[in-house]
C-alpha positions in Angstrom: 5.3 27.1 2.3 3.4 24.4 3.7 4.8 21.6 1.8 7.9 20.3 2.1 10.4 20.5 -0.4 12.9 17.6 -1.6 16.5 19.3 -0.8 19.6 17.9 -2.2 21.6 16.4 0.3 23.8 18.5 2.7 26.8 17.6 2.7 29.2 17.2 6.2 32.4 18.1 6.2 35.2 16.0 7.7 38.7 16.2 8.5 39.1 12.6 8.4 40.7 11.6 4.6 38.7 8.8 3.0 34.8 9.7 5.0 32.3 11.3 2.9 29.1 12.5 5.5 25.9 13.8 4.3 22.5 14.6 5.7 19.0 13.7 3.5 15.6 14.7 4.2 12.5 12.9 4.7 11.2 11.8 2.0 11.1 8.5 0.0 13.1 9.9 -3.4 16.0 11.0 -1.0 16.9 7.3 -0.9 17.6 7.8 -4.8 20.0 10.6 -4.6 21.4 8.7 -1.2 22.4 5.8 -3.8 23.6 8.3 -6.3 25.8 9.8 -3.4 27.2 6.2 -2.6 27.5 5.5 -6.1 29.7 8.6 -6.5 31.6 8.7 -3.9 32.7 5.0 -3.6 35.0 5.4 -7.4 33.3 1.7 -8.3 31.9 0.5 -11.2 28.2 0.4 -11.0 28.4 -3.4 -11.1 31.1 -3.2 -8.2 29.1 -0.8 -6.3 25.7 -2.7 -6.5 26.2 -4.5 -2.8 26.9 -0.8 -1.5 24.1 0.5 -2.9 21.8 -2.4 -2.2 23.1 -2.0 1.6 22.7 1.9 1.6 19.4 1.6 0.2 18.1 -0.6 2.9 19.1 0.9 5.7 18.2 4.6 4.7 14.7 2.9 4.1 14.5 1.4 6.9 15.4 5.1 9.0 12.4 6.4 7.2 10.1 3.8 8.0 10.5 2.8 11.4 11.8 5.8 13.1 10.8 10.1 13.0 13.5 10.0 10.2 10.8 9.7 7.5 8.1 12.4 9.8 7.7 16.3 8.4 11.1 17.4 9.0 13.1 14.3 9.5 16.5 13.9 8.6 18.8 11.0 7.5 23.2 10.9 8.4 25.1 9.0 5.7 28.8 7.9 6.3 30.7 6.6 4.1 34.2 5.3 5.1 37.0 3.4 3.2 39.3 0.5 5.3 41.3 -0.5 2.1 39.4 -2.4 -0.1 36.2 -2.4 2.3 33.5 0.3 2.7 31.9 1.3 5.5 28.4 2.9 5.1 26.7 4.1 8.2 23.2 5.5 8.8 21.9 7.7 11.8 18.8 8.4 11.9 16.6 10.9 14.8 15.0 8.2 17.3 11.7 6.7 17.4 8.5 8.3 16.4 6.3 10.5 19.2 4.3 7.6 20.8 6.3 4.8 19.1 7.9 2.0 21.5 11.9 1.9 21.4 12.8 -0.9 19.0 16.3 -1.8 17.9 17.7 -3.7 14.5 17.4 -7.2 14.4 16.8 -10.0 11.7 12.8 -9.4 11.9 9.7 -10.5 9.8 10.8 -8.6 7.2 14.4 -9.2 4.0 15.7 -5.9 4.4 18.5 -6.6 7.2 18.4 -10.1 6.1 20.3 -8.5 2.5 22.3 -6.4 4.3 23.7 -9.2 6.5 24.0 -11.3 3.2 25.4 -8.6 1.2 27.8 -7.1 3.8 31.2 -8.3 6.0 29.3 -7.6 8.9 26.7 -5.0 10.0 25.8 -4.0 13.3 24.2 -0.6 15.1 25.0 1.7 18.1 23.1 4.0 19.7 20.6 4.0 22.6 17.1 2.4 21.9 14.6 5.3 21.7 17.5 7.7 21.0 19.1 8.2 17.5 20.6 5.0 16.3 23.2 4.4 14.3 23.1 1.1 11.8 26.7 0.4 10.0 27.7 -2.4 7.9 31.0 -3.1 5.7 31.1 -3.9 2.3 33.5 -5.7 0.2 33.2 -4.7 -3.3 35.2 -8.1 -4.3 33.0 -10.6 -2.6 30.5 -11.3 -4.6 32.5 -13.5 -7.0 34.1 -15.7 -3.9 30.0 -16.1 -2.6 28.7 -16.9 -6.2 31.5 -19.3 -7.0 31.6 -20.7 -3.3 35.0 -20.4 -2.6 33.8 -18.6 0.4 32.5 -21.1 2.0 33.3 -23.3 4.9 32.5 -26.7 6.1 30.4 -27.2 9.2 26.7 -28.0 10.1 24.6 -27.7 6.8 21.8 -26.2 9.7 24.2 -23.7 10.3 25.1 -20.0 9.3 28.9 -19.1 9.6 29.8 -15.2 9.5 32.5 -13.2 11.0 32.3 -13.2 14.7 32.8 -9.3 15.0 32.8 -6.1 13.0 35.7 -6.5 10.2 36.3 -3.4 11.1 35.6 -0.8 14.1 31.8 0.7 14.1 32.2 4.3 12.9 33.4 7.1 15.8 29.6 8.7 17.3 29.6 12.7 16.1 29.8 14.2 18.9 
């Protein structure tokens, strides 16, 4: 009884149509059957679904490595939400570790949140540093042949980054 066992996800009932919620445990293969959850639930092709699961995958890592998500008895919140042809995938995870201090999400040292700002509409997190934080972004299953053809981009500064100003859509409602 001393080890801990990988569950399958628990899944979260909802009222709303169109969100799929789920809870994961702690350790690293639950990102696996987090994808597979995505995959699933989403109705896209695997090739369609790839910047979904690419984002999904990132930030469910990223709650098991820099906050008590990935300790003993951590846990991992998956939302998934449709806004028409857009996805919303949101990740909660349960605060910082015992000792750890409060950090927040931000373009770091590190390419995980640099692909999900690349691969997403936008992407953002709520939440209150030290506390359980919540890190969203929205997908658009459709945009990677506008951003490999270029049609999706705009003139401007070569220096300089363009990218929605806001969320495409609203951050997901906090559980209460």
């Amino acid at each position: 009884m001393g080890e801990q066992r990988e569950a399958l996800p628990k899944r979260i009932p909802s009222v709303i149509p169109g969100v799929r919620m789920a809870s994961f445990g702690s350790l690293p293969g639950q990102v696996a059957t987090s994808r597979q959850w995505c995959w699933h639930g989403s109705g896209l092709s695997f090739d369609r679904a790839y910047p979904l699961l690419t984002v999904a995958s990132e930030l469910h890592t990223n709650a098991l490595r820099h906050t008590a998500s990935g300790g003993r008895f951590g846990r991992v919140r998956l939302r998934m939400e449709r806004h028409g042809a857009l996805i919303q995938v949101a990740v909660t995870d349960d605060g910082m570790c015992g000792g750890a201090a409060p950090t927040v999400p931000c373009l770091g040292g590190g390419y995980g949140l640099r692909l999900v700002e690349e691969l997403s509409q936008a992407w953002g997190w709520f939440g209150r540093p030290g506390g359980p934080l919540t890190v969203w972004a929205v997908v658009d299953p459709r945009a990677d042949e506008a951003h490999v053809s270029g049609a999706a981009e705009t003139p401007g500064d070569p220096g300089e980054i363009s990218g929605p100003v806001g969320p495409v859509v609203p951050p997901p409602r906090a559980a209460a």
